[in-house]
matplotlib code that plots the C-alpha trace (Angstrom):
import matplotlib.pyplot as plt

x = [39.0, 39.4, 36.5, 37.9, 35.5, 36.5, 34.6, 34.3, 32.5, 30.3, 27.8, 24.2, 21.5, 20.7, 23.4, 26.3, 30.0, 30.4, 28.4, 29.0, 32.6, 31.4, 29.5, 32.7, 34.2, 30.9, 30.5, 34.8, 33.8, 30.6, 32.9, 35.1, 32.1, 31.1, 34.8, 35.9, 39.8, 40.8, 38.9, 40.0, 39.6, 40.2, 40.8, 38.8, 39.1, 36.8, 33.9, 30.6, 29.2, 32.6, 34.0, 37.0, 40.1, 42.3, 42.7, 45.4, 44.0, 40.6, 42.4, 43.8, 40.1, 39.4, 42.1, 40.9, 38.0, 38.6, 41.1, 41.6, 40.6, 43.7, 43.0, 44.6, 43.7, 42.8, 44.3, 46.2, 46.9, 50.5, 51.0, 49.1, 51.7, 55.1, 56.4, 58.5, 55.5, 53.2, 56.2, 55.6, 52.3, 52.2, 54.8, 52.9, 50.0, 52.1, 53.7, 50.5, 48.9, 51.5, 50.9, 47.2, 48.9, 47.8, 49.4, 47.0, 48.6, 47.0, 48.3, 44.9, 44.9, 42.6, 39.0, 38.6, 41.6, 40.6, 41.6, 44.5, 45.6, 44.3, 46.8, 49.6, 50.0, 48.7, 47.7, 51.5, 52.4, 50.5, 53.4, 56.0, 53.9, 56.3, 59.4, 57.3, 56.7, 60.3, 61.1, 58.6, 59.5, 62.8, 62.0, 61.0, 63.9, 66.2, 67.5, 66.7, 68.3, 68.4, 71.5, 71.0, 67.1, 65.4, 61.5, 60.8, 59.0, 59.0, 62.1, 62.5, 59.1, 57.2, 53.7, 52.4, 52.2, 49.4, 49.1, 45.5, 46.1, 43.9, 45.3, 49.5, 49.3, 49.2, 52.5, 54.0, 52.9, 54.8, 57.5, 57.6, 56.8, 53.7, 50.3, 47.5, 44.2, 42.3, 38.6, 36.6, 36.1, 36.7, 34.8, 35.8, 37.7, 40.3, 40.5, 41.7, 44.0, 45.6, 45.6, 47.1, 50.1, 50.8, 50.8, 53.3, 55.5, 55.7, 59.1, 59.3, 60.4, 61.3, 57.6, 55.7, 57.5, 54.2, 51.6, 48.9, 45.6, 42.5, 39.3, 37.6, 33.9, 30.3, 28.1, 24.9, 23.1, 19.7, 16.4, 15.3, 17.3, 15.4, 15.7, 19.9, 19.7, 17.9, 20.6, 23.3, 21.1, 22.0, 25.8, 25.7, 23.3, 26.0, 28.3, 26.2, 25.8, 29.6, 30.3, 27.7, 27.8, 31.7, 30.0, 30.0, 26.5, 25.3, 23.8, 19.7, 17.2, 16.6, 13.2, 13.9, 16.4, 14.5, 11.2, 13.8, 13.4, 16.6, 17.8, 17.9, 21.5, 21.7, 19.4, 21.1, 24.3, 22.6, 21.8, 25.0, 26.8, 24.4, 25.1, 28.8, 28.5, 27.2, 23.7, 21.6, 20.3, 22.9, 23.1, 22.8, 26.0, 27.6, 27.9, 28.3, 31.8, 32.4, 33.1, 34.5, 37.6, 38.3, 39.9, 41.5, 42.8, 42.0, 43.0, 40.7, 37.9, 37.4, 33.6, 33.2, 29.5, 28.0, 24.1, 21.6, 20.5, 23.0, 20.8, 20.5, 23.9, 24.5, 22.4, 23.6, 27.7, 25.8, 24.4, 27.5, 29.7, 27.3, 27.7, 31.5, 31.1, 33.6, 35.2, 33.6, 36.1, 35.8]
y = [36.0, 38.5, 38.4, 39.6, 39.9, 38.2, 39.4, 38.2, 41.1, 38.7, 39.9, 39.9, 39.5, 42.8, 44.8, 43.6, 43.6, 47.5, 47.6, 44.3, 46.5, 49.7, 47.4, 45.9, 49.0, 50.4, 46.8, 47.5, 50.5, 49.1, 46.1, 48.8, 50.6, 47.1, 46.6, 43.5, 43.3, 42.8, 43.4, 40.6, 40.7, 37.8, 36.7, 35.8, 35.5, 35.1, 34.0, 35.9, 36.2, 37.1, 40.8, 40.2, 40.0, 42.3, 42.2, 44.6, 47.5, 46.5, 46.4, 49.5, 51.3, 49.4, 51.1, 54.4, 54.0, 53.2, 54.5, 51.6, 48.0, 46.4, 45.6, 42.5, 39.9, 36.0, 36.2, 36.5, 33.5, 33.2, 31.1, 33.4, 36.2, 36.7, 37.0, 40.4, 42.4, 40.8, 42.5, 45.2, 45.9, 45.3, 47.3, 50.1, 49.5, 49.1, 52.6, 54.9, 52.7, 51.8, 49.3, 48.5, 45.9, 41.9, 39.7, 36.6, 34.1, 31.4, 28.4, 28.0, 28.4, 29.6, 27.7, 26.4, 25.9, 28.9, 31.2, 29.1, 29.9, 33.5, 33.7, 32.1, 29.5, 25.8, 23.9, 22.3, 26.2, 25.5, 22.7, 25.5, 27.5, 26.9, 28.4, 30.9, 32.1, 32.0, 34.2, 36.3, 37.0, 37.3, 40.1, 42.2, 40.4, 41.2, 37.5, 36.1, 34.7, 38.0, 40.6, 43.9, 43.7, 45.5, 45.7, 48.5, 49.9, 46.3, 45.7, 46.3, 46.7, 44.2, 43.1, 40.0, 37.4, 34.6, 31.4, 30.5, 26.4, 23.2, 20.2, 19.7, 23.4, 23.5, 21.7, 24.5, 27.2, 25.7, 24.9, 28.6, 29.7, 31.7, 32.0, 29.8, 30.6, 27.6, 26.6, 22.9, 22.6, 18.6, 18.7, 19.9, 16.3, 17.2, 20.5, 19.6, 17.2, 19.7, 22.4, 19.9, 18.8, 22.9, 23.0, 20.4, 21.3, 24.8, 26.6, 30.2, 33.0, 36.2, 36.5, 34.8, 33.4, 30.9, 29.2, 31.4, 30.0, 31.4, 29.9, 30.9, 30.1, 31.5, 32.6, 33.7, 35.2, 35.8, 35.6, 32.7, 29.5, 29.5, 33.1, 32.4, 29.3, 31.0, 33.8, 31.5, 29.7, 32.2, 31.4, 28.3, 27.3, 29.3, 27.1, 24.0, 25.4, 25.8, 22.0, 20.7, 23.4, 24.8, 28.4, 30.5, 32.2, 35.8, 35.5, 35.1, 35.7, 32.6, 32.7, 32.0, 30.0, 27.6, 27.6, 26.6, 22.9, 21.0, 17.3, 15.5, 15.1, 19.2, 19.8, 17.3, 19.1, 21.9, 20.7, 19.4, 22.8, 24.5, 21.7, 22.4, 26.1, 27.8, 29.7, 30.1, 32.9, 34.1, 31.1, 28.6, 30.2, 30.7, 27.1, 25.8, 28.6, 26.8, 23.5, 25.2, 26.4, 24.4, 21.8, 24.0, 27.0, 29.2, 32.7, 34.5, 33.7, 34.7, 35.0, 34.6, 35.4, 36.7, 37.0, 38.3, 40.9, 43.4, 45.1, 40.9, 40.3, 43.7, 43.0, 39.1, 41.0, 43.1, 40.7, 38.6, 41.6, 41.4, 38.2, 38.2, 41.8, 43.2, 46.6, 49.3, 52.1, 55.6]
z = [40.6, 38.0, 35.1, 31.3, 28.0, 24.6, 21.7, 18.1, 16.3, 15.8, 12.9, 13.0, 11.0, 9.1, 10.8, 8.8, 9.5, 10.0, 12.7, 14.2, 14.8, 16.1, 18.4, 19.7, 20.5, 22.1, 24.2, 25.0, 27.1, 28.9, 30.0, 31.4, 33.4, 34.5, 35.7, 33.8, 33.6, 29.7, 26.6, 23.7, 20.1, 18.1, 14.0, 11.6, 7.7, 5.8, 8.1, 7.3, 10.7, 12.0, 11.3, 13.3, 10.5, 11.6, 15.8, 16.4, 14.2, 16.2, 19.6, 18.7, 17.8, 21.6, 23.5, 21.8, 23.2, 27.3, 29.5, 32.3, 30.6, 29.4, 25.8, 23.6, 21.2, 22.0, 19.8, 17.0, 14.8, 14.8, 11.6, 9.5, 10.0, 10.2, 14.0, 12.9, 12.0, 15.1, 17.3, 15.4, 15.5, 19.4, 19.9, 18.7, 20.2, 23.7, 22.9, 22.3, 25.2, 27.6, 30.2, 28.9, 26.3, 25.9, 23.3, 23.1, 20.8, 18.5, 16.7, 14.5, 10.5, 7.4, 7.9, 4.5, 2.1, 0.1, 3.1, 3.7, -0.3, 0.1, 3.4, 1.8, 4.2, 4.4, 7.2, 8.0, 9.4, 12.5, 13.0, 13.5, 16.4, 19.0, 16.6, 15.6, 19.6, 20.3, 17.4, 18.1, 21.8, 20.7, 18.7, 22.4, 23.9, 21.3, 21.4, 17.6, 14.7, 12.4, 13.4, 12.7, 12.8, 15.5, 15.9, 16.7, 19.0, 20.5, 21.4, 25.1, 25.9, 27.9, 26.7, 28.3, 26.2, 26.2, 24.6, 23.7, 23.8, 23.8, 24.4, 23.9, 23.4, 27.1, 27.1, 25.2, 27.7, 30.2, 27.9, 27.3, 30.9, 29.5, 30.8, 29.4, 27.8, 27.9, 26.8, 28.0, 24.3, 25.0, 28.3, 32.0, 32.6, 29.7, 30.6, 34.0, 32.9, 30.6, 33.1, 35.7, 32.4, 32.4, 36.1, 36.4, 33.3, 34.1, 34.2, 35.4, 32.4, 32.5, 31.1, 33.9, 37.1, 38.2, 36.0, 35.3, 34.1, 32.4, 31.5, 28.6, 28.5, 27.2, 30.1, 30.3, 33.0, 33.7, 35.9, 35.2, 33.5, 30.4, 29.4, 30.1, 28.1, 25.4, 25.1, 23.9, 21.8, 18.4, 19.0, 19.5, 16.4, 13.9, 16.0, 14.9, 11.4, 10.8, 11.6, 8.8, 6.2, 6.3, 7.4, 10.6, 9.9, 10.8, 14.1, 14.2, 16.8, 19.0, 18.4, 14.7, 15.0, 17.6, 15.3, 11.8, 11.0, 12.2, 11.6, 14.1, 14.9, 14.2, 17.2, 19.3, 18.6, 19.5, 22.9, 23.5, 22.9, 24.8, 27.8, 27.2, 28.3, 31.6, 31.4, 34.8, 37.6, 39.5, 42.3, 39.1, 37.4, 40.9, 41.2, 37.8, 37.8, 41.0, 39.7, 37.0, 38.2, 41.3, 39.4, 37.6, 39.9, 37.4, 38.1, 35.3, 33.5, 30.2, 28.9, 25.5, 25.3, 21.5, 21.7, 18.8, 21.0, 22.1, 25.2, 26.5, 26.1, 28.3, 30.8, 31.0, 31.6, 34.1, 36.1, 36.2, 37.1, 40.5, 41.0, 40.9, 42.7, 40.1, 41.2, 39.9, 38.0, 40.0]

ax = plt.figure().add_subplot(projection="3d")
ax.plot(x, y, z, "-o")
ax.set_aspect("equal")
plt.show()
């Protein structure tokens, strides 16, 4: 099973959003050394403990910056942009880097409706997703609706595309014939049954000729269960956060975060995302991974692990890059 790395430049507290980026491209080439298979960026706007806006000029800075990982986004927001310039843009980025190229692809839009304003597009463009796609892989193909109009350096380059789904969008990747991106943000049940809908709905493209499936997921490794546990505990408070005050928060130490005064239902929400992600020593994660992607026959996993503590979050990768005996680069 191949093991990839998204990242969120996620910001933390007293480093601010510079760093949190040069610490993205710096974690880009440990994941390398460790031997992980992709590096993912992703988009943000206007989330203060995110730095992530921009994920093909970051992806870019990424593939800079290793020599072997491929590099891509997970992804960028479709609806936000349009699909002539996302060709674009990957095009480049497939030219200076060839054959190191992902195209992750997301149907989500602006947070709050200030963003949405800010971005020129309101909630309703997320409707249009699957048209968007098409046009946009039309523009590598050069099948679309515009004569005359050529994107290049896209057109006639390959760059694999991914559709980050939840739900129906699962339905869409097989519509399409693309490989899915899929999290258990509505439990491991659902994610099955979705997985299972894709499986069955799949038809073969010139893109990807058999379902492909990857499961994206925090995980935290570490000697004991508790000190694991702990690691996830900054993301998934600003996780917590978010849902009762509108705001992604800077990432804080667990310590402080644990010792803060909480409602009631806030810590039990904290609990439950904590429950909803894997954390564990090595034979704890083993298994949990295990039943995991059984159901599933996921191909990939994608950890999505943010941590307060850079060095922890490190040697959490590390320890999972042993577990899942991940091939070293020469």
């Amino acid at each position: 099973m191949r093991f990839s790395v998204l990242d969120r430049s996620p910001v933390r507290r007293d480093r601010g959003p510079a760093q949190a980026l040069r610490d993205t491209v710096a974690f880009a080439a440990d994941a390398e050394r460790l031997g992980y298979h992709r590096f993912w960026v992703s988009e943000h706007h206007g989330v203060p403990g995110v730095a992530g806006s921009a994920p093909t000029v970051l992806a870019a800075a990424v593939a800079g910056a290793t020599s072997r990982i491929r590099v891509g986004t997970g992804g960028v927001m479709l609806p936000n942009h349009r699909p002539l310039v996302v060709a674009e843009q990957f095009g480049v980025l497939e030219a200076l880097h060839p054959g190191r190229i992902d195209m992750g692809l997301g149907r989500s839009v602006g947070f709050t409706r200030g963003v949405r304003s800010a971005l020129g597009h309101g909630k309703e463009a997320a409707d249009d997703f699957g048209a968007q796609v098409r046009e946009l892989l039309g523009f590598f193909t050069g099948d679309h609706a515009y004569p005359g109009v050529h994107a290049y350096p896209a057109e006639g380059l390959h760059v694999p595309p991914f559709l980050l789904a939840t739900g129906s969008g699962a339905d869409l990747a097989a519509e399409l014939g693309l490989p899915l991106v899929i999290a258990p943000v509505r439990g491991e049940r659902a994610l099955a049954e979705a997985v299972s809908r894709y499986r069955d709905g799949f038809r073969p493209s010139e893109w990807a000729r058999e379902p492909y499936v990857v499961v994206s997921t925090a995980i935290a490794v570490a000697d004991s269960a508790a000190d694991a546990r702990r690691l996830l505990v900054s993301e998934a408070w600003a996780t917590v956060y978010s849902r009762s005050h509108g705001v992604f928060p800077p990432l804080e130490p667990p310590g402080d975060v644990l010792a803060a005064p909480m409602t009631d239902r806030e810590r039990r929400r904290l609990e439950e995302t904590l429950d909803g992600q894997i954390s564990g020593t090595p034979a704890e994660v083993a298994d949990r991974l295990g039943r995991l992607t059984e159901p599933t026959g996921a191909a990939e996993i994608l950890v999505t692990t943010a941590a307060h503590d850079p060095s922890a979050r490190f040697d959490s990768f590390a320890a999972l890059a042993r577990l899942a005996e991940l091939p070293t680069p020469a």
